[in-house]
N, C-alpha and C positions, 0 to 999 in steps of 0.2 A: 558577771559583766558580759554585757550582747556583742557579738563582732557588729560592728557599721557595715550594712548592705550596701553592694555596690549598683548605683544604677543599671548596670550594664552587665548584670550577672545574669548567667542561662538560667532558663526556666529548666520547670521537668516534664513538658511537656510532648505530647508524641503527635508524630505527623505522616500519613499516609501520601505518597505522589507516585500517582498513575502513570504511566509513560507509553505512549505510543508513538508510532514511525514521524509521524509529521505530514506539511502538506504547506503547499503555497498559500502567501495572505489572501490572494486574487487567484484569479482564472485567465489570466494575462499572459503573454508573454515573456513580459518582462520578469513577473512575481514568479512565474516557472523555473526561471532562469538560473535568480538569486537562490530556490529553493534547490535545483539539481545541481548546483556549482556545490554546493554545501554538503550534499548529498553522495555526490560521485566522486568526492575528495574524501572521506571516509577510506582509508586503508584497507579497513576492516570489508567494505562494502565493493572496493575495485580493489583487488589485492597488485595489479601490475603495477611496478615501482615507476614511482611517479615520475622522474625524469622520461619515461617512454609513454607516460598514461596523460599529462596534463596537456601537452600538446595537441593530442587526441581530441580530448575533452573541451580545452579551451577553443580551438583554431574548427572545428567539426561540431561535435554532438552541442555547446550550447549555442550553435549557431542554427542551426538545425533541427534540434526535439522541443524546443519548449514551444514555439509555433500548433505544433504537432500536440502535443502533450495542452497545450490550454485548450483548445479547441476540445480534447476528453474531460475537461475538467466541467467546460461551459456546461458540457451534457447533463451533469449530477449535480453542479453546486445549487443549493437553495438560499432562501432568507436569510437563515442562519449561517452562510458561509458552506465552507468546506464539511461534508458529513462527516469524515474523520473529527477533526476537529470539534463539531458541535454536538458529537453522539459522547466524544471523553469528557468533554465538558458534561452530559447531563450524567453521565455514570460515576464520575467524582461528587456531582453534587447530590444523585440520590445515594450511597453512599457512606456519606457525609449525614442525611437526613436518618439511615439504619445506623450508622455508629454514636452519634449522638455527642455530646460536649467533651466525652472521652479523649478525641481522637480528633486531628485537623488532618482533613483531605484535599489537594491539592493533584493538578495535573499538569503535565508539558510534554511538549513535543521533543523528539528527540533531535529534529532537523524541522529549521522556523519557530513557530513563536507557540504560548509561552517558552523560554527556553530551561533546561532543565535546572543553569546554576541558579538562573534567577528565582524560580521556585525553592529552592534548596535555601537560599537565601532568607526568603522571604519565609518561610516555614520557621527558620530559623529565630527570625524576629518576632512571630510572635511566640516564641518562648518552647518550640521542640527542639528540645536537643537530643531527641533519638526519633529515627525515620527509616519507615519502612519503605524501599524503593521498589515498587510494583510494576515491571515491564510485562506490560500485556500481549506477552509471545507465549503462549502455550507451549510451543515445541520450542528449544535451547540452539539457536543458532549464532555463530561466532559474527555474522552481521547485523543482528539483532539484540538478542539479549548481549551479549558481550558489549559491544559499544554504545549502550547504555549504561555500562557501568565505567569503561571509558570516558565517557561526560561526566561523571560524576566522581569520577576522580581526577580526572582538570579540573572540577569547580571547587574543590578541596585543597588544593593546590596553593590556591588563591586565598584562602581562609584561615587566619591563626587560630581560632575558636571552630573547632568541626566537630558537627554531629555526631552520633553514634551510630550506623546504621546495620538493619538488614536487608539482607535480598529477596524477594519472592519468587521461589523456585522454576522450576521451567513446570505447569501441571499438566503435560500432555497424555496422561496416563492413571492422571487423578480422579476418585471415584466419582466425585462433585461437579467435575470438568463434563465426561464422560454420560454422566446420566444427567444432567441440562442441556447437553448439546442432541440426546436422544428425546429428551422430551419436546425439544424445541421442534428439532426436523419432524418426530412422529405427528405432532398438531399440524405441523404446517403444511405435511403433506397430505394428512387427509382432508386438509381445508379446500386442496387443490380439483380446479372440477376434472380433472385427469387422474387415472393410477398410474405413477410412473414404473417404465420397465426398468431404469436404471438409474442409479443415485451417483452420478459422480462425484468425488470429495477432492476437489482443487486447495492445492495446496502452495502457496508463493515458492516457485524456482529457486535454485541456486546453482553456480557451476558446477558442474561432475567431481570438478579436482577437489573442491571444498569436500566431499565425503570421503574420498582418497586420503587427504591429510588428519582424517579422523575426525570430524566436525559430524556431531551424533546428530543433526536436524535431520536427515534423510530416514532414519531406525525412529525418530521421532514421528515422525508424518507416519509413517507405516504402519505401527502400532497406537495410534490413536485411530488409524480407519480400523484396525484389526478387533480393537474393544467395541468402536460402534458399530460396526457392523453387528458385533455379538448381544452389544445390548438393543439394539434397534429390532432384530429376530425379526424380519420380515423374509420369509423362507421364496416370494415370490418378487423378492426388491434385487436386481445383481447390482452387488455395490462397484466402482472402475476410484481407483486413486492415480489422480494426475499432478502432474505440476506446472503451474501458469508464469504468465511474462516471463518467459524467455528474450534476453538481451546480447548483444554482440555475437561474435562468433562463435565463441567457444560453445563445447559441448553443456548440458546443461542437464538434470537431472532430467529424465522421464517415466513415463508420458508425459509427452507435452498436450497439456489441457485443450488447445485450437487443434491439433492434428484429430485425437483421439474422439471432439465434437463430431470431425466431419467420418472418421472412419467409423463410429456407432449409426449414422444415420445411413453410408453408404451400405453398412453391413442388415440393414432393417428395422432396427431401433425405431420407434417412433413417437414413442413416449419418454421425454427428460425432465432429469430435476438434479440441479446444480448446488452444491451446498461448498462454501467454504470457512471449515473447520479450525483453519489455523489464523481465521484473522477476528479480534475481539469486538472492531468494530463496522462497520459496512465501510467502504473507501471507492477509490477510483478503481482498484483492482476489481471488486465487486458488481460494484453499480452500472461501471463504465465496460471494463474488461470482459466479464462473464455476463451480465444481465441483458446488456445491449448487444454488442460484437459475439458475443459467444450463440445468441439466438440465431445471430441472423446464419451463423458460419452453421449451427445444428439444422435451422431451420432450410437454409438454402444448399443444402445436401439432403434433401429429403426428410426431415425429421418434420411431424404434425405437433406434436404439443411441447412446449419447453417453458418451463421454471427457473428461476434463478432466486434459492431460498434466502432471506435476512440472515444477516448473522445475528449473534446471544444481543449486541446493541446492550440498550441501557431496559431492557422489559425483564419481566420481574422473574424470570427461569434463570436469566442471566447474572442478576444483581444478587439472585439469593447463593449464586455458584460464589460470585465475584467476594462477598460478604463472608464464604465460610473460611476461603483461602485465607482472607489475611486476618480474621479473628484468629484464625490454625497459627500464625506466622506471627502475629501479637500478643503471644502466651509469655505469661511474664511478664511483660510490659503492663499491661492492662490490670 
C-alpha cells in the first residue's frame, strides 16, 4: 500500500544563489537613499552601537551622501541598470546554462532587490530543498561574507519548512581563483598599448579595529596579491596592494588606494594599471571609484598612461573559475 503524496511535499532538488553586495534600483537620490539606509544599518557593516550611529546616519549622512553618491552612479549605470546588478544576473544565468537541468541558479542582492529571502523562497518552491549559498567575496570578511549568512538566517527564521544548506568558502587563496585572475590580468595587460610599471591591486577598505578584533580579511587581501604576484612572474611588473573607499574618520586599513595614486605618480611612476582582485563583479567601486576618479587623481599628479582592468565579470576565465568552485562544493549532492 503507497502513502498519499502530499501536495506540498519538498522536492529533492538543488539550487545554487549568488550573492553579492547590492546596489540602488536607480541612480537617484532618493533610490540611493532607501539603498544606504539599509546598508549603513547593517551592525556588521557600522559596528558603532546604534543609539550613537542612527542619529548620525539619519539627521547627516542620508541627507547628505546619496545626492553625492547618485551623481557616481549616473556615471556607470547603463541600459541594463546597475553593472553590479546586470553582470550577477548574467553570471547566474550562464552558469545556469554550464550546470544544466541538474542544478537551479538563482541570484540576490544582499542589500536591494532581488532580496535574498525572497530567492531562498522561491528556490524553494520550485522544489530545492538543499542550497548552496554562494557569496562572491573571495576574501572572508565579517561585513561581507558573515552578513550574508546573517540574511539567511532571518529568512529561516521565518520558515517552518527550511532548506538544507551549504556555504561556499571564502577562495581567496584557491588555485582556480588564483590562476583566472592571472590569466585575466596577463591578456588584458598585454592588450594595453602601454607596459605598465606597476600593477596596483585595490582592495575594498575596512576599519583598522576590524583586523584588531581578528577579522582575517586584511591576511586575506595580502595573500591573494602574495600568489598573484607569483603566479603573474612578470619580474619587470612592481605589484603596490591598496585599500579603497575609505569612510568616516576612523583609521582604516592601508594604503589607501587615492593617496598611494597620487604618491606613485609624484614619485615618477608613469605607467599604471589598476586591477581589483577582491571584487567579482565590476561596480561603482570600479567603474566609478578607480577607472574615472582614480585616473584623473594618477593622471593629474603626473602620471602619462593609466588602466583600470575589468574584473573576472561574467567572461569565460571567470565563469570556468566560478563553475569549478561550486561543482567542488556540490559533491555529494549532485
Amino acid at each position: 500500500m503507497s502513502l498519499p503524496t502530499s501536495p506540498t511535499a519538498p522536492g529533492n532538488g538543488i539550487g545554487v544563489l549568488l550573492v553579492n553586495l547590492g546596489t540602488p534600483d536607480a541612480p537617484t537620490p532618493q533610490a540611493v537613499k532607501r539603498y544606504l539606509r539599509e546598508f549603513l544599518s547593517d551592525r556588521r557593516v557600522v559596528e558603532i552601537p546604534p543609539i550613537a550611529w542612527q542619529p548620525i546616519l539619519r539627521g547627516i549622512i542620508l541627507n547628505t551622501r546619496p545626492k553625492k553618491s547618485a551623481h557616481a552612479y549616473q556615471q556607470v549605470w547603463t541600459e541594463a541598470g546597475s553593472p553590479l546588478a546586470a553582470i550577477t544576473a548574467e553570471q547566474a544565468a550562464r552558469l545556469q546554462a554550464r550546470m544544466g537541468d541538474a542544478v537551479r541558479v538563482a541570484y540576490a542582492m544582499r542589500y536591494g532587490q532581488p532580496a535574498i529571502a525572497t530567492q531562498i523562497r522561491a528556490l524553494m518552491d520550485a522544489g530545492c530543498e538543499r542550497i548552496l549559498l554562494a557569496p562572491l567575496y573571495p576574501q572572508y570578511c565579517g561585513a561581507t561574507t558573515a552578513t550574508v549568512v546573517d540574511a539567511v538566517g532571518d529568512a529561516l527564521k521565518a520558515m517552518r519548512a527550511q532548506p538544507t544548506l551549504r556555504v561556499l568558502p571564502p577562495y581567496y587563496d584557491d588555485p582556480a581563483y588564483i590562476r583566472a585572475l592571472a590569466a585575466d590580468l596577463s591578456a588584458r595587460m598585454d592588450a594595453l598599448p602601454f607596459e605598465p610599471e606597476v600593477l596596483l591591486l585595490s582592495f575594498h577598505g575596512m576599519p583598522e579595529r576590524t583586523r584588531t578584533l581578528g577579522d582575517p580579511y586584511y591576511s586575506h587581501c595580502l595573500e591573494t596579491a602574495r600568489l598573484l604576484e607569483a603566479a603573474l612572474a612578470r619580474p619587470n611588473l612592481r605589484f603596490v596592494t591598496t585599500f579603497q573607499s575609505r569612510f568616516g574618520r576612523a583609521k582604516w586599513l592601508e594604503p589607501a588606494t587615492d593617496a598611494v595614486l597620487v604618491e606613485e605618480a609624484k614619485r615618477g611612476t608613469r605607467r599604471m594599471a589598476v586591477a581589483a582582485p577582491g571584487f567579482a563583479a565590476d561596480c561603482l567601486e570600479t567603474l566609478e571609484e578607480l577607472a574615472i576618479r582614480g585616473r584623473d587623481q594618477f593622471m593629474g599628479a603626473g602620471g602619462e598612461a593609466f588602466a583600470a582592468l575589468p574584473c573576472l565579470n561574467a567572461e569565460m576565465v571567470g565563469m570556468d573559475m566560478l563553475e569549478t568552485l561550486v561543482r567542488r562544493e556540490l559533491e555529494g549532492w549532485l
